[in-house]
N, C-alpha and C positions, 0 to 999 in steps of 0.2 A: 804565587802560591802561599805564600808566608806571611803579605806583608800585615794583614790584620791582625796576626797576634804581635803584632809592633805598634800598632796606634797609637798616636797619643793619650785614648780613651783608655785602650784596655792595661798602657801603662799605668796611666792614673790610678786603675782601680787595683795596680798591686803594692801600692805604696806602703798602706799600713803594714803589710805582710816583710815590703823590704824594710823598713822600721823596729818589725818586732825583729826581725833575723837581723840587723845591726847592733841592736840592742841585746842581744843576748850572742851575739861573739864580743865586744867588749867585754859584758861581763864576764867572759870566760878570760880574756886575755889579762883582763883585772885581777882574776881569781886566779890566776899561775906568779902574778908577781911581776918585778921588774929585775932588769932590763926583759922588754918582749920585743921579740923582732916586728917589725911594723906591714913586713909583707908579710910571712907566714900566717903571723898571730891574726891579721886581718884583713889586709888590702886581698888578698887570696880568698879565702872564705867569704866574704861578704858577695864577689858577682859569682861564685859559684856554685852558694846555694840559691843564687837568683836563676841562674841559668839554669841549673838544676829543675829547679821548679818549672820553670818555662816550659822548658822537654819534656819534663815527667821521668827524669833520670835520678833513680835514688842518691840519694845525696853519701853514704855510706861509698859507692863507687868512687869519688870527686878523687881520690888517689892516684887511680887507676887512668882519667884523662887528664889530668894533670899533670901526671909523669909524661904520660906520651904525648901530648899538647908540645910540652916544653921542647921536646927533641927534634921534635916536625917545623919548629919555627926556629930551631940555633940553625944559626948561617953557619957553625962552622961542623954542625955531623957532617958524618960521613953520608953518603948514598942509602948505603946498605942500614945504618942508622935508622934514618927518614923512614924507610921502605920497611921495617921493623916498626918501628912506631905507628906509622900510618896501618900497617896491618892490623896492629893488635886496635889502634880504635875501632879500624873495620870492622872486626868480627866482635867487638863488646855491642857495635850499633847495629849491627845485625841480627845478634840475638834478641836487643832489645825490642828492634823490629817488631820481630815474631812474638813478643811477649806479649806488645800493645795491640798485637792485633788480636791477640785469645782474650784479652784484658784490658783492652780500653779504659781510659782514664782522660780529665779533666786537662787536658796537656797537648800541646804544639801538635807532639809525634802521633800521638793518636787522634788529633785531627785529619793531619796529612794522612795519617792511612786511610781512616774509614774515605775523605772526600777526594785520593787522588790513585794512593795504591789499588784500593777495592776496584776502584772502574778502570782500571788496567791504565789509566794515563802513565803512570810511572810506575817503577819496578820498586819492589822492595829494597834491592841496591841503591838503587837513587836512591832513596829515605833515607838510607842511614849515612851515605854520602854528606846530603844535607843534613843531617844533624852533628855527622864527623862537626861540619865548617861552621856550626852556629855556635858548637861547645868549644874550641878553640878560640873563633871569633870572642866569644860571650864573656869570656872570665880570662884570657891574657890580656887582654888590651885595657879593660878595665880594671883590673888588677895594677899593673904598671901605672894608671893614671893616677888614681888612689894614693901610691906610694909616694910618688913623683910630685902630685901636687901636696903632699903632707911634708917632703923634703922643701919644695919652692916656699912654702908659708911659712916652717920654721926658722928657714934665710930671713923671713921679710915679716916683721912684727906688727907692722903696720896692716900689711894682707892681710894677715892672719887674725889679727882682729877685728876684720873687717866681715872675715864670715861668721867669726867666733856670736860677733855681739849682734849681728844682723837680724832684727823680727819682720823684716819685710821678705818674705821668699824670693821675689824678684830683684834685689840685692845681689841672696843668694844663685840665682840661675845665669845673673851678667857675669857673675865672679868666673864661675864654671865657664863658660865663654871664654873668659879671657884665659884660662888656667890651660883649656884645651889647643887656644891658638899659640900661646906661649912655650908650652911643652911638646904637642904635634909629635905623640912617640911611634908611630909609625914610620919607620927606616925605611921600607921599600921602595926603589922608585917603581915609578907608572911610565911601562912604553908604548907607545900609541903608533900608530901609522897615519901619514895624512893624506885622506881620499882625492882633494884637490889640493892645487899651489893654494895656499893659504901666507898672508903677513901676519907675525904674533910679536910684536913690539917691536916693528923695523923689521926685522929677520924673515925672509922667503923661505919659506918651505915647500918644498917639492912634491907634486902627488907621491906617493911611494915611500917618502923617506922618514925615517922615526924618528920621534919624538921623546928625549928624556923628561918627566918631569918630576920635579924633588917638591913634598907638601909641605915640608919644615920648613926649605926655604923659602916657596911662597905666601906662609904664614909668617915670613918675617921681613915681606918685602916695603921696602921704607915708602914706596909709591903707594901703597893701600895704607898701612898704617903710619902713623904718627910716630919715633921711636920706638920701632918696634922691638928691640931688644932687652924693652923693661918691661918690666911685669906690671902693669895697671890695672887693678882689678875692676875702676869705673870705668874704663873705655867701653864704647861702642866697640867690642872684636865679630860682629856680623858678618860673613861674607867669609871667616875662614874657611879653611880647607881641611881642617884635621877630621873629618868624616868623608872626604874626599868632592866631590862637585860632579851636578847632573845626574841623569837617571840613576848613574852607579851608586848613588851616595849610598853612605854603609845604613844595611835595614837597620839594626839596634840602635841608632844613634841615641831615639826615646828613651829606650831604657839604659843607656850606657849613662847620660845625661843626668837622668833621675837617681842612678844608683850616685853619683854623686855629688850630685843635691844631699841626697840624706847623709851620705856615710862622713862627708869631711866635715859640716855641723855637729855629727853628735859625736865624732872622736874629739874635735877642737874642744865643746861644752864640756863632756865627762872628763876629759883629761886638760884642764885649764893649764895646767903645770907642762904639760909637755915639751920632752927636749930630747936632742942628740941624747944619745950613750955613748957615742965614739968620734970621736973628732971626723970633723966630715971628709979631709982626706983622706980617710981610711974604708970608704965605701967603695964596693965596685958595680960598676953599670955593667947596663945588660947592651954591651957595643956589638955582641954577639948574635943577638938576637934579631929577629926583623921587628919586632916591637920593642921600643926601646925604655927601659928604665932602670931600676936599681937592683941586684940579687939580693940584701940584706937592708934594715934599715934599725938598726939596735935603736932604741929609747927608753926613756924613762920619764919621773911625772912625780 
């Protein structure tokens, strides 16, 4: 239902747009001064006014699922937490529902409505369901990578300058590759069931019995890659797993990809100077969350 506002094409054609919205949240985070925190001030803002756009979810709300986002993916709320959270995005995407359908607009959701709610294939529930899991999907995870790879670069000077000074964009898109296999912040595991006795490296598996599997650890498994526990920004990293493998693979992968392609070039250019503000033991990860990366990322420049 979804997957062609994912193409590669119709990613392409929002480049310029994520571009100018890059470019003008640095400038803002420029214009508050320094120290700025590096996820608030941006990694945050940049795929949320992307997502935003996508859905047709005014960007003034981004508050509102971004609080409840955050609750819905900590491994440590409570129930009743979760169930709080998940409600209230329910009913903001619900109403949004109904808005788009008096009010149609250029956007994902009022697609899905006119070509799937109208002929009764899906409910209006469902719609907002799926847009709950795109807005969450869309701006935690890429949020987290942003920060995450702006942390791994300023470790590694050599990286870093590697996307910094790069005028070949396919430089930059191998970089991203490696950044994604490296970092892989996706914590959840994947349980599976196996239909028949299957062998998966020596090991019998039993029709019936499940299947753990960890995407971080097989993005750093030494039998596919080369040392994989260093960061290489020229390797060949093809074939990871940090969008997961097969039919499932995650739909945004396009624009997850894209959004950083542009966003860690033009933080790296504008702020050539950039560094910690706090010594880096003094940061805390997000070990909490089922997407994994940094709560805070102070700098300066």
């Amino acid at each position: 239902m979804l997957t062609k506002d994912f193409t590669v094409r119709r990613v392409q054609a929002m480049r310029p747009q994520i571009q100018e919205m890059v470019n003008d949240i640095l400038d803002k985070m420029i214009g508050k001064g320094q120290p700025a925190d590096l996820v608030a001030d941006y990694a945050l803002p940049v795929p949320s006014l992307v997502i935003s756009l996508l859905l047709g979810v005014p960007y003034a709300d981004h508050e509102l699922f971004q609080e409840h986002s955050a609750v819905v993916v900590n491994v440590n709320a409570s129930a009743e937490e979760k169930e709080a959270a998940s409600a209230g995005l329910y009913l903001y995407l619900l109403e949004l529902v109904a808005r788009k359908e008096r009010e149609p607009g250029d956007d994902l959701l009022s697609r899905l409505i006119a070509e799937r709610v109208t002929t009764g294939e899906i409910s209006r529930e469902t719609a907002a369901v799926n847009g709950i899991v795109l807005l969450i999907a869309g701006h935690e995870t890429t949020a987290n990578m942003i920060s995450l790879s702006a942390l791994a670069l300023l470790r590694d000077p050599e990286a870093l300058a590697r996307i910094r000074d790069a005028e070949d964009p396919a430089v930059i898109a191998n970089a991203v590759e490696e950044l994604l296999r490296y970092l892989t912040i996706v914590q959840d595991l994947i349980v599976r069931v196996a239909l028949e006795d299957l062998t998966v490296g020596g090991q019998l598996i039993r029709a019936g019995e499940q299947v753990v599997m960890n995407l971080s650890a097989g993005n750093r498994d030494a039998a596919y890659f080369t040392d994989p526990d260093r960061l290489d920004l020229a390797r060949n990293a093809r074939g990871h797993l940090a969008f997961g493998y097969g039919v499932h693979q995650c739909l945004g992968q396009t624009l997850a990809r894209t959004e950083l392609e542009i966003a860690l070039p033009a933080l790296l250019r504008r702020l050539p100077g950039l560094k910690l503000a706090v010594p880096a033991e003094r940061l805390k990860f997000r070990n909490e969350m089922a997407t994994y990366g940094v709560h805070e990322l102070p700098v300066g420049w």
